[in-house]
C-alpha positions, 0 to 999 in steps of 0.5 A: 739831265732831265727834259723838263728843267729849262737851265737858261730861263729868265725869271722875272720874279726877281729877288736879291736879298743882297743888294741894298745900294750899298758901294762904300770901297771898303767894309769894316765889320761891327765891333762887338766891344764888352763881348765877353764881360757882357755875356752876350748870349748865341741861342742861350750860352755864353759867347766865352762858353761855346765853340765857334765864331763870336758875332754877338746878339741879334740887333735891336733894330729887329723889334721894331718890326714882327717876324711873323709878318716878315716870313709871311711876305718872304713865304708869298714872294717865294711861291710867286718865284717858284710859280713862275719857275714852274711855268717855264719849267725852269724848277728842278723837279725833285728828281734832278742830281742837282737838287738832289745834292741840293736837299741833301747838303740843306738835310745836313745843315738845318739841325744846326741852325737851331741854336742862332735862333729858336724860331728855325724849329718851326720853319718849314724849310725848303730849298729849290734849284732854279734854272737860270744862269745868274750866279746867286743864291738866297734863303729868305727868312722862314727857311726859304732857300733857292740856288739858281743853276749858274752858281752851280755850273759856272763856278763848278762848286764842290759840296764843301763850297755849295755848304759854304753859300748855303750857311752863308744865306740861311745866316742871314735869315737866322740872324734875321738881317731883313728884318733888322734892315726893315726895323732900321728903315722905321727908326730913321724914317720916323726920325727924318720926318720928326726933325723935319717938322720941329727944324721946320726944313720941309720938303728940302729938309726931308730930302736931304735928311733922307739921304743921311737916313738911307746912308745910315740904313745901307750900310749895315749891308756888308757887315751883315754879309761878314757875319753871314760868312762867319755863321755860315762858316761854323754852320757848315763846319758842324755839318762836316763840311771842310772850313777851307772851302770857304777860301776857295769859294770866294777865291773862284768868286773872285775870278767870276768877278773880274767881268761884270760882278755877279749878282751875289757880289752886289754888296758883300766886302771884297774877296781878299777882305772876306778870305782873309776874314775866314782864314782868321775864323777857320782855327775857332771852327776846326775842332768842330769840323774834326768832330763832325761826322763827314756826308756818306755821299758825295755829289759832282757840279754840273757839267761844264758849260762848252766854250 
């Protein structure tokens, strides 16, 4: 291993596209009625026309605020991130196996993302390995991807699992879930403040709309996490990586969390509701997978850490 790469920093540039407040018991994913009689369109072909998931189209809610602005403030937290993981030496350098593995499962998986949104071809994607032992992993839009070491070695990830959470992540980014959540925010903040003043509530009448609002705004964060698996799922099956491995990811998942929850598990659905969820999607991935040419190389987690 490496002497420069620190693998139990504490980053305090901190940053978790997963956590939005969100604890409701149970998730039930967006229903896309009408799917096929509307035409709904994945990167400009017919959901009843493509192999592969159906999630519909990106919402609405993402117009009200630029893109642009989005992947430039996501560009600026990222490079604070890897600046100060570079001053505690806690950055892999690009030599490391496991960045290596890293770049390459990302090499495989990025000529797939083009299709769920256009503006992928233009993204300067990047991926690093952050020396801590939190287990999470993000990619933030504009293609900004970072696995911290803890995922990696606590959960002992195979190469079809790692594919599996990094689809998962570059999903949220190409379903462009922040910006949706952002433009939701705007909507109902400027809804709150307009029946505020035309119920003459005040201050009290804010308050209280405000909790409706932020309740109407957080809960859209699992089933964005349950579209994320299905894309992520699809992604890494053209890739060639094995579609199972999504169950046995989120069955290790499982067992991390049966201590404190990991930081990833913030607000995703259970695991026995998102296995079951992929175990049902695995068939519409399949002959896709099949198809793939497989990676030449295979990479190993890193080892273990002592008990």
């Amino acid at each position: 291993m490496s002497l420069h790469f620190v693998t139990d920093a504490r980053l305090d540039t901190r940053i978790d596209l997963h956590r939005d407040g969100c604890h409701c018991p149970r998730h039930q994913r967006r229903l896309f009625t009408g799917l096929l009689g509307a035409g709904a369109l994945v990167g400009g072909t017919p959901a009843w026309a493509r192999e592969g998931v159906d999630v519909g189209g990106r919402s609405q809610f993402s117009k009200l605020v630029s893109a642009e602005q989005i992947e430039q403030a996501a560009s600026e937290q990222y490079v604070q991130l890897t600046q100060e993981a570079r001053q505690k030496k806690a950055l892999a350098p690009v030599s490391h196996p496991q960045q290596i593995r890293l770049q390459a499962i990302a090499d495989r998986l990025i000529p797939y993302t083009y299709e769920w949104n256009p503006r992928a071809r233009q993204w300067k994607w990047e991926v690093v390995l952050l020396g801590e032992q939190t287990v999470n992993a993000f990619c933030m839009p504009g293609g900004k991807i970072a696995f911290y070491w803890g995922i990696l070695q606590q959960l002992q990830l195979s190469d079809d699992e790692v594919a599996m959470i990094m689809g998962h992540e570059m999903a949220h980014a190409l379903r462009e879930h922040a910006r949706e959540r952002l433009g939701k925010q705007t909507a109902t903040r400027g809804a709150i403040e307009l029946g505020a003043m035309l119920l003459g509530l005040g201050e009290l009448g804010r308050t209280a709309a405000g909790l409706g609002g932020q309740l109407l705004t957080l809960k859209f964060g699992r089933e964005d996490e349950s579209e994320a698996d299905l894309v992520g799922l699809e992604l890494a099956a053209r890739a060639g990586y094995d579609p199972e491995s999504g169950v046995t990811l989120w069955q290790k998942m499982q067992a991390a969390s049966k201590g404190a929850p990991p930081q990833f598990l913030s607000t995703h659905p259970s695991s026995g509701t998102r296995i079951s969820d992929i175990q049902a999607n695995i068939p519409k991935v399949a002959g896709l997978y099949e198809r793939a040419q497989k990676p030449a190389r295979r990479f190993g987690p890193p080892a273990a850490k002592a008990s």
